[in-house]
Every structure is written in structure tokens, then in C-alpha cells.
Residue, then its C-alpha position, 0 to 999 in steps of 0.5 A: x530553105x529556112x522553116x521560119x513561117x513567113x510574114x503573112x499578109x495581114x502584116x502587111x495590109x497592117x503596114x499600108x494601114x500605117x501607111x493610110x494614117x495620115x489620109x494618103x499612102x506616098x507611092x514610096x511607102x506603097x512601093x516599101x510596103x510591096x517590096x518587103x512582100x515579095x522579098x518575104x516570099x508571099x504568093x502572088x494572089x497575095x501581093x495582088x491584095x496588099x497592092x490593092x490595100x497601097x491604092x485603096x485605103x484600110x484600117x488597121x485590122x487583126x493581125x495573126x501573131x501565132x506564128x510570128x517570132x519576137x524577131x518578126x514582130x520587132x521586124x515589122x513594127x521596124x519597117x512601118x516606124x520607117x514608113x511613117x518616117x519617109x516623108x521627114x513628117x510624122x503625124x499624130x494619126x501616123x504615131x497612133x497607128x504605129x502605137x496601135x500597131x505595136x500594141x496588136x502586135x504585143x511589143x512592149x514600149x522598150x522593144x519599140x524603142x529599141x526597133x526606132x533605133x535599130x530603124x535610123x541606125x540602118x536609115x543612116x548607113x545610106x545617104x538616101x532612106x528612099x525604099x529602093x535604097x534602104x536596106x530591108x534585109x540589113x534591118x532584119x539582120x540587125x534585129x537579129x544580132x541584136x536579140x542574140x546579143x539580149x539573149x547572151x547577156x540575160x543568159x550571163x546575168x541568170x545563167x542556167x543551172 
């Protein structure tokens, strides 16, 4: 059992915020939104409230970033960039939020760049980026691999002494 702190649920009534951008929250956003909950680990009375934050809609409030890694929030800023990518369209209102969102969550622009990319590398890996067919947890495992890789290659440039 990993000792990583979980997502909470702040993270993700801020995605169904995302989701909210554009004045409606497609039912394959709302069902990405929950999915990723359960997958996380959240307790039931805790998905109860991020449902209702996929049928009624919320803005985008605090989101407690004490606990969340460099990892968690490249992951969370990855999956709502998704979201607002699943019906083809993006919205000005859907790019704001996203841009806010990264803001509270303190990603720097070249990080965000970075999760897009990560984002569409794993979209494209599926013929399909519908939620019941992308790959959250490939997501998740690429953003890893990938701040490893940062990691080693600044440990390289400025080894330790």
C-alpha cells in the first residue's frame, strides 16, 4: 500500500469546475471526473459530493496543495487539460479555467506544456480518448517517468558534491 497522500476531493470538484467552463458538463467529462475518484481511492461520501459537483455546477474554489507532489499536480492539471479536450472544442472559458486551475495548483507555463503533451501522447496511444478508454493510470505512470527523467538529467548537469 503506497503512502503517497491521496488526491482529495478539492482536486477533483476543481476538475468538474473545469468541466463547468463552458456552461455544461458532458456526461463523459462527469464520468472521467468520477472515475479518476474511485480510481484514487476517495471514500464514498466523497464521491457522493464530487457527483454532485458533475450534475450541479461549481466554480473553481481553493484547492489544498500541501500534500500534493510535483507529480500529483502535473497529474491533475494532465487529466482536466484532457477534459476540456473531449468534445474536439476548446473554449476560451475552458482555456481560462484550465489556466486558473494551473495557477492554484502552481504549475509553471513549461510544466503545463509539458502535461498537454503528455496529455495527447497518451490520448493518441488509443484510437478512442473517450474516459472508458483512456488510460488514466498510463497518464499517471508517464508523468512519472518523465520527472525521473528531468530528475537524472539535472542530477547530471549539477551533480551533487
Amino acid at each position: 500500500m503506497s503512502s503517497a497522500p491521496k488526491l482529495g476531493r478539492d482536486i477533483f470538484v476543481a476538475l468538474a469546475a473545469v468541466g463547468w467552463a463552458d456552461g455544461h458538463l458532458d456526461p463523459e467529462e462527469a464520468d472521467a471526473i468520477v472515475r479518476t475518484a474511485v480510481e484514487a481511492g476517495l471514500e464514498l461520501d466523497e464521491i457522493a459530493e464530487i457527483e454532485e459537483a458533475t450534475q450541479t455546477r461549481v466554480d473553481l474554489g481553493e484547492i489544498d496543495r500541501r500534500e500534493l507532489s510535483k507529480e500529483d499536480r502535473l497529474f491533475v492539471y494532465a487529466v482536466a487539460s484532457w477534459m476540456t479536450w473531449l468534445d474536439g472544442e476548446v473554449s476560451e472559458e475552458e482555456t481560462a479555467a484550465l489556466a486558473r486551475l494551473g495557477d492554484s495548483l502552481k504549475i509553471p507555463e513549461k510544466p503545463r506544456q509539458h502535461a498537454d503533451a503528455i496529455m495527447r501522447e497518451v490520448a493518441y496511444q488509443s484510437e478512442d480518448i473517450r474516459p472508458a478508454r483512456y488510460d488514466l493510470s498510463a497518464l499517471r505512470s508517464l508523468i512519472h517517468e518523465r520527472l525521473e527523467e528531468a530528475q537524472r538529467a539535472r542530477a547530471e548537469i549539477a551533480p551533487e558534491e
